[in-house]
ZASEPA-571054 format. One line per field, with one value per residue (C-alpha): x, y, z. Coordinates in Angstrom, 3 decimals, m for minus. Layout:
N
px = [X  ...];
py = [Y  ...];
pz = [Z  ...];
***
This chain:
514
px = [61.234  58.225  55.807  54.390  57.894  58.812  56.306  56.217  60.238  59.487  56.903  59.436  61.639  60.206  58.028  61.709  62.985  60.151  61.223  64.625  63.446  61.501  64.147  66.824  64.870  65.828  69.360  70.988  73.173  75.253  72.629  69.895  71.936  73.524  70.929  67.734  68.392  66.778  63.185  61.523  59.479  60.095  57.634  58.721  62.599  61.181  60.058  62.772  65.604  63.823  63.817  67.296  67.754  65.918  67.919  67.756  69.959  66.686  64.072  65.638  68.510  66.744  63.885  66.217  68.213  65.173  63.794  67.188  68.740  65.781  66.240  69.817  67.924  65.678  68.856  69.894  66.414  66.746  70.009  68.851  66.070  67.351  70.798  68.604  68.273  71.982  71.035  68.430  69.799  73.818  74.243  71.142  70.989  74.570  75.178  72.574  73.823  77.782  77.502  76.621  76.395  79.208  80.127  83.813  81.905  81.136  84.114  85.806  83.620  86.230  89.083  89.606  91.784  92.516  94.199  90.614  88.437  90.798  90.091  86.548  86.178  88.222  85.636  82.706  83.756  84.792  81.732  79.156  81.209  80.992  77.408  76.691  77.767  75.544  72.480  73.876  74.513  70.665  69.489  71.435  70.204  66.446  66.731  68.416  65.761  62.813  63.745  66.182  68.927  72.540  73.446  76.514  73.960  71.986  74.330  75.769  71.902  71.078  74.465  73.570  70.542  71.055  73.765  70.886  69.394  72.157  73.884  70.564  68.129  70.942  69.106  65.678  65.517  66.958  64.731  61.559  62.238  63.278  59.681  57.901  59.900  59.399  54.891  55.338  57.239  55.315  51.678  53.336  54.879  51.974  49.676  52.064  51.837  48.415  48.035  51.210  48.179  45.468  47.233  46.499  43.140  45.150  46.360  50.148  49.680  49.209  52.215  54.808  54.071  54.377  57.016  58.771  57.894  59.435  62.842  65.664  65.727  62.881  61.770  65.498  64.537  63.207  66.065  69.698  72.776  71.840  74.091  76.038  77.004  79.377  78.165  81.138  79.332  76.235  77.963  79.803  77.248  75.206  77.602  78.578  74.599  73.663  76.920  77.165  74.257  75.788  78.665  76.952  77.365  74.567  72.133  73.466  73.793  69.993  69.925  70.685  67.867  65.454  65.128  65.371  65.953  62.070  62.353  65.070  63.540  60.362  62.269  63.860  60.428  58.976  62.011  61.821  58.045  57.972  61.410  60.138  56.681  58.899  60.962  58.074  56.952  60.518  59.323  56.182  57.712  60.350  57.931  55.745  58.734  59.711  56.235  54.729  58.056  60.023  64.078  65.086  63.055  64.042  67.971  67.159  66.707  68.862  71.624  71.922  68.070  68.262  64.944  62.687  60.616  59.945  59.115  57.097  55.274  54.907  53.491  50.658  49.886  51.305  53.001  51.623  52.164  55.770  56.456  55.112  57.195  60.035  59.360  58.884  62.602  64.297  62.799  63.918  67.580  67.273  66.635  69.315  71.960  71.093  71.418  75.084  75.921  74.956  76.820  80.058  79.655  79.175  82.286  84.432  83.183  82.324  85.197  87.780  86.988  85.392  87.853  90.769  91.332  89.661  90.215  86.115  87.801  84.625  81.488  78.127  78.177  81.837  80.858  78.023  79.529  82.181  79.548  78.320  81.386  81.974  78.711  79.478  82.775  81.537  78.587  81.335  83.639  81.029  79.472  82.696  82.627  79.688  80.329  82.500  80.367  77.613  77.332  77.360  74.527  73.904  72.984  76.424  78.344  75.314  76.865  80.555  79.892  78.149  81.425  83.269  81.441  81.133  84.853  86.146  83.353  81.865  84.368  85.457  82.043  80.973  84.741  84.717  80.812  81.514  85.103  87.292  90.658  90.359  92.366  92.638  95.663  93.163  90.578  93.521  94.645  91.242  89.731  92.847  92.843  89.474  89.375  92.775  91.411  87.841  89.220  92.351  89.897  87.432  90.429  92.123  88.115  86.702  84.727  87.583  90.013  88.098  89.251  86.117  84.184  86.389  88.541  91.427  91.749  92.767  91.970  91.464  93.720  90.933  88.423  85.071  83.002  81.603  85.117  83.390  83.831  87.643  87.463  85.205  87.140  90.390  88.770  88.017  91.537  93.320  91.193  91.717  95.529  96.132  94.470  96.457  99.962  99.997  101.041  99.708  96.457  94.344  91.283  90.751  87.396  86.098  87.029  85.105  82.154  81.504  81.136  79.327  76.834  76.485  76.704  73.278  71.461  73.256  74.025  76.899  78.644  81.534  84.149  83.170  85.495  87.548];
py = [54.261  56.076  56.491  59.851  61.797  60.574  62.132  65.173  65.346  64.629  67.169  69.689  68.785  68.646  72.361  73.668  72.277  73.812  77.269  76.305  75.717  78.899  81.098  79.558  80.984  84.107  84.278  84.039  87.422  88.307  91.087  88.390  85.756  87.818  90.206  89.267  92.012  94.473  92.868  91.905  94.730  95.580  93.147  90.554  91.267  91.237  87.578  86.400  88.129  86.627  83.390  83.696  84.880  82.418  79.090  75.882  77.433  79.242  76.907  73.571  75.076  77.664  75.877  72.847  75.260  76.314  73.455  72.096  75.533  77.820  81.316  81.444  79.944  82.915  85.343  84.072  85.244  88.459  89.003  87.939  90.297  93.192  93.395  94.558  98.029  97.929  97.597  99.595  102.875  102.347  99.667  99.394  102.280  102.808  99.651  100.044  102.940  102.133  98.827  96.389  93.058  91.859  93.888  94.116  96.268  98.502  98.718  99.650  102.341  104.322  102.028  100.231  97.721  94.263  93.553  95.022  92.826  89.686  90.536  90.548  87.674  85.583  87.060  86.244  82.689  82.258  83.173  81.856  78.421  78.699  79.471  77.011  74.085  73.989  74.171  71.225  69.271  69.676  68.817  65.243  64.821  65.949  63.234  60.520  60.577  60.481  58.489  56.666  57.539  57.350  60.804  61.291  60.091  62.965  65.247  65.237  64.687  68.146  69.294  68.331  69.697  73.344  73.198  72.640  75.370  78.245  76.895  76.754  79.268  82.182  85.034  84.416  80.302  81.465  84.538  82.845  79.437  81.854  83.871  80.176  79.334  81.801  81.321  78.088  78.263  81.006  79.099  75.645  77.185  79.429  76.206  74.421  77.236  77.027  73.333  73.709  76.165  74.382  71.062  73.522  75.186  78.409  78.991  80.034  79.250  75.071  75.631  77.160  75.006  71.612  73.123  73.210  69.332  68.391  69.824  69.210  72.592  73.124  76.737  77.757  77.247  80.457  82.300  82.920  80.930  77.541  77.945  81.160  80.913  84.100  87.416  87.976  85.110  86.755  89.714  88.409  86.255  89.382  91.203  89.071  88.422  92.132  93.379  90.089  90.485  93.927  91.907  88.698  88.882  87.199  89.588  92.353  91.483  91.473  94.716  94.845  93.077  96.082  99.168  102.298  103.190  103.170  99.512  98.831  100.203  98.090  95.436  95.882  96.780  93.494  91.060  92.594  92.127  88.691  87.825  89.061  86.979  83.750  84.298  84.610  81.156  79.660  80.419  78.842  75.749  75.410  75.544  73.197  70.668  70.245  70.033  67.920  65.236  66.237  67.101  63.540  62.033  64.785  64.453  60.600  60.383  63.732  64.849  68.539  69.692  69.743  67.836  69.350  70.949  67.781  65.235  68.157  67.826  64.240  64.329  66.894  65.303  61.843  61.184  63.523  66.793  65.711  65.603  68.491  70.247  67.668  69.181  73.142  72.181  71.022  74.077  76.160  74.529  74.585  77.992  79.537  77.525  78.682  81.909  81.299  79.628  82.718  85.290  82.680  82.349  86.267  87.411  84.617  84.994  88.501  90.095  87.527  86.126  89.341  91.784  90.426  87.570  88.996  92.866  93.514  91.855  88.796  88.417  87.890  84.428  83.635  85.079  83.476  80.093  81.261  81.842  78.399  76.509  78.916  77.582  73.791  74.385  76.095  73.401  71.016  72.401  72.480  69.369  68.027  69.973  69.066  65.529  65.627  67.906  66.236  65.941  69.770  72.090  74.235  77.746  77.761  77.471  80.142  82.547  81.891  82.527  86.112  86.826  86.410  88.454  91.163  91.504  91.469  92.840  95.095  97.563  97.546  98.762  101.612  103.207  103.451  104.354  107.039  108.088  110.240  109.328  105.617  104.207  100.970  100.075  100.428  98.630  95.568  95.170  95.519  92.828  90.348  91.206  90.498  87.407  85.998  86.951  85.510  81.773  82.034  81.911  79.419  76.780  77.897  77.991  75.179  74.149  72.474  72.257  70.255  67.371  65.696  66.242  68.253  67.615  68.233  66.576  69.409  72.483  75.141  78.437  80.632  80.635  81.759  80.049  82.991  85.397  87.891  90.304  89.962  89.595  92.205  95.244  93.550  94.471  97.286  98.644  96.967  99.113  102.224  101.819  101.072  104.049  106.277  104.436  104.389  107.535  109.858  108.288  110.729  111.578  115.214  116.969  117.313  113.474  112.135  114.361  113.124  109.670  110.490  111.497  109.082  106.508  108.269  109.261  107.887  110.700  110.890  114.896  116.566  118.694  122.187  124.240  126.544];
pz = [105.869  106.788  103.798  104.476  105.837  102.270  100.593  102.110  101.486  97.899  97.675  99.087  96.787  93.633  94.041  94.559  91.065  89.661  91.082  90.076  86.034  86.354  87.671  85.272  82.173  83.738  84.678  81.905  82.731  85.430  86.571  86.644  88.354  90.880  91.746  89.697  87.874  91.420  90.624  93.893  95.397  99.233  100.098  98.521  99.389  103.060  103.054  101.363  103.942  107.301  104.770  104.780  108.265  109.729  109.703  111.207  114.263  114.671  114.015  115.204  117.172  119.039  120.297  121.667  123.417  125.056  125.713  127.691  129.308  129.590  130.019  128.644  125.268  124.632  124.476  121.168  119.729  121.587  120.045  116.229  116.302  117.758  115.647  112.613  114.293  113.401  109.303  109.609  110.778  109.499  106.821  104.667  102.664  102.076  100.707  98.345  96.904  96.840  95.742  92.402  93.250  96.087  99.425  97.484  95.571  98.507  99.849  96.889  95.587  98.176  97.763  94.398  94.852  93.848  97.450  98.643  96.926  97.549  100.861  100.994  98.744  100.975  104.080  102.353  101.645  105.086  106.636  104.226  104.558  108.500  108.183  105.562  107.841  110.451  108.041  106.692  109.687  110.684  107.532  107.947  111.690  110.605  107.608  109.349  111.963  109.516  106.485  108.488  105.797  106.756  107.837  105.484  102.560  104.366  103.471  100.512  98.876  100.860  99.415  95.708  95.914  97.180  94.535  92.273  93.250  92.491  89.633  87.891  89.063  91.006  93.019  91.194  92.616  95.904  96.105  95.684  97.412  100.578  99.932  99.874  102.972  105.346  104.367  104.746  108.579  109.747  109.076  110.894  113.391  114.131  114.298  116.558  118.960  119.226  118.959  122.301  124.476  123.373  125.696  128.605  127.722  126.590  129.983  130.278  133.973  133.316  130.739  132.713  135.551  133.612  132.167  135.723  136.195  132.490  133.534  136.092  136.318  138.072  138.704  138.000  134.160  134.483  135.365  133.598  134.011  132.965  129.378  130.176  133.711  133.376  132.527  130.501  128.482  128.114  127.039  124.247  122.952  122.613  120.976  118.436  117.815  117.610  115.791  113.041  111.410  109.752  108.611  107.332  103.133  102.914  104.139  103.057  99.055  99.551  99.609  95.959  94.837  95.107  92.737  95.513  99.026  99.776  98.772  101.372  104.288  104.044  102.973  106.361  108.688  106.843  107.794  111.255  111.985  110.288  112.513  115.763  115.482  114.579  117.994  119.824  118.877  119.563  122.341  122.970  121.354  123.751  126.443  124.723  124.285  127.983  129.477  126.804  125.885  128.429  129.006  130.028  126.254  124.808  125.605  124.930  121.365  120.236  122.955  120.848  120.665  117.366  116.984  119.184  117.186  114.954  118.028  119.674  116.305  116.406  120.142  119.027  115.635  115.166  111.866  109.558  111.668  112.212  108.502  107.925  110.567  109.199  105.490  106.484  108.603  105.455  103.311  105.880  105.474  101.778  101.606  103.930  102.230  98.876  99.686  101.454  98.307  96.097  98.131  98.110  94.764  93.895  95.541  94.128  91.138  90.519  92.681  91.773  88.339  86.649  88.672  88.996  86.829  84.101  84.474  83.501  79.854  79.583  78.443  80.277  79.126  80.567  84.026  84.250  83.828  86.062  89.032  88.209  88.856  91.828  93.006  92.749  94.174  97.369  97.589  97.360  100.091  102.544  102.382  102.860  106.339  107.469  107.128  110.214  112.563  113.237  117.259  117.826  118.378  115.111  117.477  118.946  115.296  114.111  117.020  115.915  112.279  114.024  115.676  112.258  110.702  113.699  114.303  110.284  108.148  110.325  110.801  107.611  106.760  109.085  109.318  104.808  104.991  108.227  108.723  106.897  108.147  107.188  105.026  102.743  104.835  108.211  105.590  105.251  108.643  110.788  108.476  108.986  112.839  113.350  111.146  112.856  116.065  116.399  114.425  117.034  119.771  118.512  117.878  121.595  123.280  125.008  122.146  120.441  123.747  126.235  127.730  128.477  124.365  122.736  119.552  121.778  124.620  126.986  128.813  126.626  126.888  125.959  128.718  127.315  125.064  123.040  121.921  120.759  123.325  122.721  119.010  117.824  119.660  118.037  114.526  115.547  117.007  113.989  111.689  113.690  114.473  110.289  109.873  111.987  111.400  107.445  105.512  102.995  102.903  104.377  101.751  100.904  102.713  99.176  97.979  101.245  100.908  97.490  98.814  101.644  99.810  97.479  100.166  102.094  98.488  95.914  93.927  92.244  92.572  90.814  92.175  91.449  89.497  91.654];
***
């Protein structure tokens, strides 16, 4: 075991308890541990969402999808940055206004239900589960390779320890240890990049052109098709990357967490400039991986890309600057899956538990405790998971969790935010479609049917390795054709106009008398 990656692990670790014991002394209700009770300024809401948006699929994954298909690479950042436009201008505010602490909330400021906020609790656990995962299976890899740990031992001590994090220290531990994350990846990553030009006297020129000796690809690199040979592929990916972000719990509950509207739109402008900046130096160390290691070294020691970033590291610095990059990796992991954990745990527990279970009848203390357990059982559940996924790429189960979210959440969102007619029966059935139809074509696709490296041996019925281009419009047509096909729910003009506008100001209006 090298010395110094153990240290710098340690050091990770043990700043983050100290978060964790801080932020504990101040959840102690369920407005505190769900939310932290709307403290953080826009600022500081800012860091801490591009500290949650930013995961290993786009440090680790990212970069070694770069650095071994080129081109085809650089379209998952594309499609990460630009589907906050989507928050920005449709999502953001509203859910701000309608909601407490859980998108169930949201949804059933217009339609309180318990089957409603069964069925957003069981969404929310779905996707932060599927996103969970792959954050996990990185953190194993990146461990394994460093402190030459067995990668289920890997696991279930990154497991136990995000646990850590929410059942102790809820939004205020995850808040902060996002905020810390996303200073400390920006300041590495932004000295890899230059320590990546300085190799070629800050010429782009020298880089692209060793970059074109480091690959098989050749000049080709440069150009699309090396991943997504079919434009149908490239279309689908970048729909379910644009359109998922709306519908990932996990952002959105963020939006919570801040006092006023004013709060959420710079909390949205800050993620976006700090997100934007981080692509751009996927970027450069992609580049930097193939002409500096190489595709053929890199493809030697991890097959997925994972590690690029860390050996690129270790070629430019030696041991230290590789456990640096090693420990800014596992904060980076750390902090994503605590904040999947919290938004699990709040829609179990708040939606289920304090909802349904409990009919709003409980104290502070009792759902409290309840989100705690909530928390150890979803930390549980998942490392169990990621156990058995190790030899995948985390981007591609990053994009799948995107088209989840896309093709049930999403619509269920802008049609109760935006349209009239809609319906909690439209509400029901769009979510289910979408759901059913995006997990239907990940278990048919050739990610799981391929008879080469697949779990089943076999060609796959569904052709296209990204569904979201079929699974997203499903959502949407299920939520439309409830809509239309269920009776005498049609809201009054005067009923929808007083939650439109308390979805776009967050006033609250009463029906005049007539």
């Amino acid at each position: 075991m090298n010395l110094t990656y153990f240290l710098f692990f340690l050091c990770i670790i043990v700043c983050t308890l100290i978060i964790t014991y801080w932020a504990a002394k101040q959840s102690n209700t369920a407005n505190q541990f769900y939310i932290a009770a709307g403290s953080l300024s826009g600022i500081q809401n800012g860091m801490a969402i591009a500290g949650d948006y930013i995961s290993a699929a786009s440090f680790l994954g990212i970069v070694g999808t770069i650095a071994i298909t080129g081109f085809d690479g650089l379209l998952y950042a594309a499609g990460f940055l630009v589907s906050y436009l989507i928050v920005l201008f449709f999502i953001a505010e509203p859910i701000h206004h309608l909601g407490n602490y859980s998108l169930g909330d949201v949804i059933c400021s217009r339609f309180p239900s318990y089957r409603m906020r069964w069925m957003m609790a069981v969404g929310a656990f779905i996707i932060s589960i599927l996103y969970i995962i792959p954050q996990l299976v990185a953190a194993g890899l990146l461990i394994r390779l460093l402190l030459d740990i067995e990668y289920s031992t890997s696991v279930l001590v990154i497991g136990s320890l995000m646990t850590v994090y929410v059942v102790f220290g809820g939004m205020f531990a995850t808040s902060w240890v996002q905020i810390v994350k996303t200073v400390v990846l920006l300041s590495g990553t932004f000295l890899l990049s230059l320590m990546v030009f300085a190799q070629f006297d800050w010429d782009i020129t020298q880089l692209t052109e060793q970059v074109k000796q480091g690959t098989p690809l050749k000049e080709s690199f440069f150009l699309p098709g090396n991943l997504l040979e079919k434009p149908l592929e490239v279309i689908s990916l970048q729909l379910a990357l644009i359109l998922g972000t709306a519908g990932l719990p996990h952002i959105l509950i963020r939006f919570f967490t801040v006092r006023n509207t004013k709060e959420v739109r710079k909390s949205l402008l800050t993620a976006s400039w700090i997100i934007g900046v981080f692509y751009l130096i996927t970027l450069i160390l992609g580049l930097g991986t193939v002409a500096l290691i190489g595709y053929h070294e890199l493809i030697a020691v991890d097959p997925t890309g994972n590690l690029a970033a860390p050996l690129l590291a270790e070629t430019l610095g030696g041991d230290f600057l590789m456990a640096f990059i090693a420990a800014i990796s596992f904060t980076t992991i750390v902090a994503v899956v605590a904040g999947l954990v919290i938004s699990a745990t709040t829609a179990f527990s708040h939606d289920l538990y304090y909802h349904i279970i409990k009919k709003k009848q409980t104290s502070e203390k009792n759902q409290v405790r309840a989100a705690k357990w909530t928390a150890f059982f979803v930390g549980l559940v998942s490392t169990l998971f990621a156990l058995g996924l190790k030899n995948i790429n985390v981007t591609f189960l990053v994009s799948l969790t995107f088209t989840v979210a896309a093709s049930s959440n999403l619509p269920v969102l802008l049609f109760t935010i935006y349209w009239k007619r809609f319906n909690e029966t439209g509400a029901i059935i769009g979510m289910a479609a979408g759901m059913t139809a995006s997990l239907i074509l990940l278990m048919f696709g050739p990610h799981i049917m391929n008879p080469d490296s697949g779990w089943i041996a076999r060609e796959p019925l569904f052709p296209l390795q990204n569904p979201g281009i079929i699974a997203i419009p499903i959502g949407f047509l299920g939520a439309v054709l409830g809509s239309f096909f269920s009776k005498n729910t049609e809201q009054s003009n005067r009923e929808f106009r007083r939650f439109y506008i308390k979805a776009q100001t967050g006033i609250n209006t009463k029906d005049e008398a007539s």
